[in-house]
N, C-alpha and C positions, 0 to 999 in steps of 0.2 A: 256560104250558107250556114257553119256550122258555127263559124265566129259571129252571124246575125243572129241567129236563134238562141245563145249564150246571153244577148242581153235581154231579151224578151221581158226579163222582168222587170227591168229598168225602165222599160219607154212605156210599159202598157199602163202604167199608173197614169201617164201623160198625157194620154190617148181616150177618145169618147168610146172607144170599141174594142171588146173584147177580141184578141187575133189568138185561132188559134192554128197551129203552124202543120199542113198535110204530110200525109205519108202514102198514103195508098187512098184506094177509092173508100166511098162514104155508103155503110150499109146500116143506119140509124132504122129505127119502127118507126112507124106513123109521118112518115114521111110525104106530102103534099104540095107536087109543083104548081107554080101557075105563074107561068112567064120564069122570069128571075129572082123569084119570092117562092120561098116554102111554109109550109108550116111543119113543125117538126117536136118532137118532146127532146129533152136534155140529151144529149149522151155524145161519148167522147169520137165523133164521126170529121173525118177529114177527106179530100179527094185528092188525087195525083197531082192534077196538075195545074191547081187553082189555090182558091182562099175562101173560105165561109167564115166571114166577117157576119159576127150575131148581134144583131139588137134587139132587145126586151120590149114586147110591148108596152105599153102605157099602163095598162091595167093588170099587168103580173108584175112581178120582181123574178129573174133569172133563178134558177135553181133545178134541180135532177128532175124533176115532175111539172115543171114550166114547158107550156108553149110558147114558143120565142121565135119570131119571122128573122129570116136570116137571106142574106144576098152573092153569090156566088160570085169574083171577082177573075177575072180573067189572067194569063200567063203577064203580058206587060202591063196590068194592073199589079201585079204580085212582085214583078223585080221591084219598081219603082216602090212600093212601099216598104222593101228592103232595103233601097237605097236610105228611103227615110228613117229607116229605125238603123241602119249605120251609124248615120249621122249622128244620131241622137245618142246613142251608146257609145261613141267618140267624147260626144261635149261634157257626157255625165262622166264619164272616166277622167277625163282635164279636172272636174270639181271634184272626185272624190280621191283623195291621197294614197287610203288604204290599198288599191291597185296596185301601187306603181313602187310596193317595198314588202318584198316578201315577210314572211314570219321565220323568226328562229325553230330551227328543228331541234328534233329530237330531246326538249328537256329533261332532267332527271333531275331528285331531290336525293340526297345521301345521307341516310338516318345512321351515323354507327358511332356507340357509347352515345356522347354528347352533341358529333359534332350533326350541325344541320346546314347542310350546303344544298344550294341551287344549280346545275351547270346547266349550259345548250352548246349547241353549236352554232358557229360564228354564218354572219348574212354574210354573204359573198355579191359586190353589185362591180362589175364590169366597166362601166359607165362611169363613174365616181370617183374621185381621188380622197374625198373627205371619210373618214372614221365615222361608221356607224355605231352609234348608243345603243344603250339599252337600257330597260327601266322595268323594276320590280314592284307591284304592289301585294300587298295580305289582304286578308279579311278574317273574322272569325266567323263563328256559326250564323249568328244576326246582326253582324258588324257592317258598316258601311267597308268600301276597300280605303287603306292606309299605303303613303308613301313609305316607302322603306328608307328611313334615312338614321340619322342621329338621334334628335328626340324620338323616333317612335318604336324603333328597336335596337340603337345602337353602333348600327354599322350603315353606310349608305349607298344603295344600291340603284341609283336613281341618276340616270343618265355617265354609266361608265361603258369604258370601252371594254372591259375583263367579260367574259363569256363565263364565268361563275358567280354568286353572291355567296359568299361562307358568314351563314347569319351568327354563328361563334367564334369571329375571329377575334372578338376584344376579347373573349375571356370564356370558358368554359362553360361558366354560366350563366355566360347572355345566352341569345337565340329568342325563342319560342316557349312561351310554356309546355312544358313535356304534355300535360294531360288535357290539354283545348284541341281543338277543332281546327284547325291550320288552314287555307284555301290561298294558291299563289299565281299568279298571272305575270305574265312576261309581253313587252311588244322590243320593237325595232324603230330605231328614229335616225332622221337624217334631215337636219334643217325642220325645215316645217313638215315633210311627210314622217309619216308611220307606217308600219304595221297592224295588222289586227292583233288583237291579244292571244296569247295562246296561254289557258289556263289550264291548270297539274289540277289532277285528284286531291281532294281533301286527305291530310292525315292527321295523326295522332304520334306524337312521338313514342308517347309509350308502348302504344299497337304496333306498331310499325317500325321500330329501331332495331336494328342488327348489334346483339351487343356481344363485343369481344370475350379475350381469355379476361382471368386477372391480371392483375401486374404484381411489380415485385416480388414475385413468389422466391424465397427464402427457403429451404429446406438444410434443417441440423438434426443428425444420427443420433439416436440414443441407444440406450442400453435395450436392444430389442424393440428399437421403434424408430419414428421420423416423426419428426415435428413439420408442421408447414406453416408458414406464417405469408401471406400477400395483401394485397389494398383493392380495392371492388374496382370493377372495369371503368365505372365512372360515380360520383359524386350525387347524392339523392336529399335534396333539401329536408323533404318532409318525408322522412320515414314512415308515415302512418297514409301515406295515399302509395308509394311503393318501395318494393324491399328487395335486396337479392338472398337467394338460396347456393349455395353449395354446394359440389360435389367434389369427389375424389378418384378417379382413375388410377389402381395402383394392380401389380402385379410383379412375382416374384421371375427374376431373368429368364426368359425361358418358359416360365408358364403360363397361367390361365388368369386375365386380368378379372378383376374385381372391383365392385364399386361399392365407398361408403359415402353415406349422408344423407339426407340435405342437413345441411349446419349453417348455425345464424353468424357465427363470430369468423372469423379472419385469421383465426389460428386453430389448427386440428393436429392434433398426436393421431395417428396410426400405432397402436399397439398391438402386444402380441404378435409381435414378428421374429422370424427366428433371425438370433445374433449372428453375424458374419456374416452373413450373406446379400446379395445385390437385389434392390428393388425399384425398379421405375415406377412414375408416376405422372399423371396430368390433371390438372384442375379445371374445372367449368364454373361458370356462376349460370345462374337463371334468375329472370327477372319477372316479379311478381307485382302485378298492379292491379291496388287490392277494389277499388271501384269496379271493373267491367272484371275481375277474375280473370286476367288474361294474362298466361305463363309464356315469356319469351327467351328462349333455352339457348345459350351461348356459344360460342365455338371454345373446342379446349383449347387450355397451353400446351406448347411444345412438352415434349418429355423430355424429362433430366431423370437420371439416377442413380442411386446412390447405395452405400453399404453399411448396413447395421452394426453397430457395436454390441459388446457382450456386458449383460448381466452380471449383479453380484455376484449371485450361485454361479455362475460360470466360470467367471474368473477366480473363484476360491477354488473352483475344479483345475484349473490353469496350474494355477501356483502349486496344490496339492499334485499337481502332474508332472512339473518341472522339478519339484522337491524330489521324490521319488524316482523320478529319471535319473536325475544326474547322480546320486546317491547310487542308483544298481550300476551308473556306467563309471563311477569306482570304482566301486568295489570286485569288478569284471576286471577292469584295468590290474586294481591291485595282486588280485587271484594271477591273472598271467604272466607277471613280473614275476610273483614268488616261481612259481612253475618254470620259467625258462630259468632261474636261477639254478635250480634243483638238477636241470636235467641237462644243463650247458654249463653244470660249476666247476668241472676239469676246464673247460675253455676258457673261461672266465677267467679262472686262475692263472692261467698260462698267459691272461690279454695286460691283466692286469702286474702279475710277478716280475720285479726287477731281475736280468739275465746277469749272471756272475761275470764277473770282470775278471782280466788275466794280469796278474802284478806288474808294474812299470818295468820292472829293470827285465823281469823275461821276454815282456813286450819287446824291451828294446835287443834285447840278447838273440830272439827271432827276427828280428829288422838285421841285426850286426852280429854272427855265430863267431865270428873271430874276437872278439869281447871274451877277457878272464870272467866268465858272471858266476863260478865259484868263488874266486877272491872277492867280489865284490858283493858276493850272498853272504861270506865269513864276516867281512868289514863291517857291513851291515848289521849284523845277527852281533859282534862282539861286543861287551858292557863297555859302556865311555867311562870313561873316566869320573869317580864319583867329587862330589865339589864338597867338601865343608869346612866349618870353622874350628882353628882350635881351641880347646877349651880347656882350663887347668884348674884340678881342683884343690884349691889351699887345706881349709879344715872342713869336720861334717863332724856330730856330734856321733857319741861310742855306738849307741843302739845303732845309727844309721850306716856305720860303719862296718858292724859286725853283720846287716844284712845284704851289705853287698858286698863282703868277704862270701857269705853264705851266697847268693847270687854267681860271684867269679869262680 
């Protein structure tokens, strides 16, 4: 009963008489028997265990406020014309394809930076050995629909067996124009059947895209600051229809983060930051599309961080710091050198003073006491023998003579 009443809209086209299919008894107004004919006004009235098959008189057209004579059809009058509309809901299913091949489920489009992807999940047919297709068509706002293929956007997505179409796989910037009106329809093929289409919500890339961190973000320490230098989440043809803005997530280790910006360039100094010390940070972009004024706010980057270097004034304090240290930590040194000398200079003397030596020969006189070591202290101690030449003096003039008469 419940698989006959499903096609009811199939056969009643077919049919000279409107069926309409009972539930309960029939408690319609103006209701007028006589015999197996009524007269009746519209209304949605059925009986248990029958059929009120309605026909329109001659002189009305059917409608809420029509009298319409209608014929009450008995229990085996009612199977058999079930039998018939079986049938007939059988032959029309054999002719219409779309039955006999489910729809891909669950499609999803994937808006983020650039890329514009299609996915679904795969037909599953039991029955079947052959690879089911699939086949993507567009449209724009008042466009007819377009095949997705090479010429028409680049990539082709028309009759594959892949369960995604990534409309920017040749290049970043292919796809879709970012700022049109998008509309995309999917079916299911297999030989000569199909699916019905199952078509996505209209989008906008630019309403609609998830746009990341930046990239490359570069970050070099300065003297009481950080530099940030990255490259915009993705690539924007025409700057004057949309733009991104900047920010900055920064916060000294430990404390209370803070945010500067929006900034238009791809490189930002953070200054006035105190030198030496650690500072994290994270960057966003937001994406500004300047037609519908619609702000599309990014996710951040990861956090990196890093540590400031010192200022000139700093480092003049530095140097002035380490001059004057090292200078007191002499002259401290030198002060307690004098000082232990003064008050450890008997020790000192004593560490430092050669100890007297005992003369060889008593040395050896205490080794050997039976030793003459007076004979050999006299020997010793006696003059040697003195060495010279002789010398003989012939003449010397008188003065020289007379003063070494005076001399002798």
């Amino acid at each position: 009963m419940e698989r006959h009443s499903s096609t009811h809209s199939q056969v009643s086209a077919a049919l000279p008489l409107a069926v309409s299919v009972p539930t309960k008894r029939q408690t319609g107004e103006d209701v007028v028997r006589e015999g197996d004919r009524v007269l009746r006004k519209w209304s949605p009235e059925v009986v248990e265990f029958g059929l009120w098959v309605e026909k329109c008189n001659q002189q009305h057209k059917c409608s809420k406020s029509t009298d319409c004579s209608a014929s009450y059809l008995s229990v085996e009058e009612l199977r058999l014309l079930f039998v018939i509309v079986a049938a007939a809901a059988d032959f029309f299913r054999v002719l219409d394809p779309l039955s006999q091949l489910p729809t891909p489920q669950h499609p999803k489009i994937r808006l983020y930076n650039a890329e514009q992807v299609l996915s679904w999940e795969p037909v599953a047919l039991s029955n079947s050995t052959r690879p089911v297709v699939y086949r993507v068509q567009f449209k724009y706002t008042d466009s007819e629909w377009f095949m997705t293929d090479i010429m028409s956007i680049g990539v082709n997505c028309t009759q594959i067996t892949a369960t995604e179409c990534d409309f920017t796989a040749a290049s970043p910037s292919a796809g879709f124009p970012m700022d049109f009106n998008v509309t995309l329809r999917l079916r299911a093929e297999l030989g000569a059947l199909h699916s019905a289409w199952v078509t996505m919500p209209w989008f906008q890339h630019y309403r609609n895209v998830t746009v990341g961190p930046p990239e490359n973000i570069e970050v070099t320490p300065g003297e009481g600051s950080l530099i940030i230098r990255f490259s915009s989440p993705f690539d924007i043809a025409d700057t004057s229809t949309a733009l991104f803005w900047y920010y900055v997530h920064y916060w000294e280790k430990g404390g209370i983060q803070q945010v500067k910006g929006p900034f238009r360039s791809n490189s930002i100094s953070l200054d006035n930051l105190k030198p030496f010390r650690v500072y994290c940070l994270q960057v966003q972009a937001q994406l500004l599309w300047n037609k519908s004024n619609i702000f599309r706010l990014g996710h951040l980057s990861n956090t990196s961080c890093y540590k400031t270097m010192a200022d000139a004034s700093t480092e003049l304090q530095q140097v002035i710091l380490i001059s004057v240290g090292t200078f007191s930590l002499l002259s401290v040194l030198a002060g307690a050198c004098f000082f232990l000398v003064l008050k450890y200079r008997g020790l000192i003397k004593y560490w430092f003073h050669t100890p007297p030596s005992i003369p060889l020969q008593i040395e050896e006189y205490l080794k050997d006491p039976t030793q003459p070591i007076l004979e050999v202290l006299d020997k010793d101690s006696s003059p040697k023998d003195d060495v010279w030449d002789s010398v003989s003096i012939i003449s010397f003039p008188e003065k020289e003579q007379e003063d070494v008469l005076q001399t002798l």
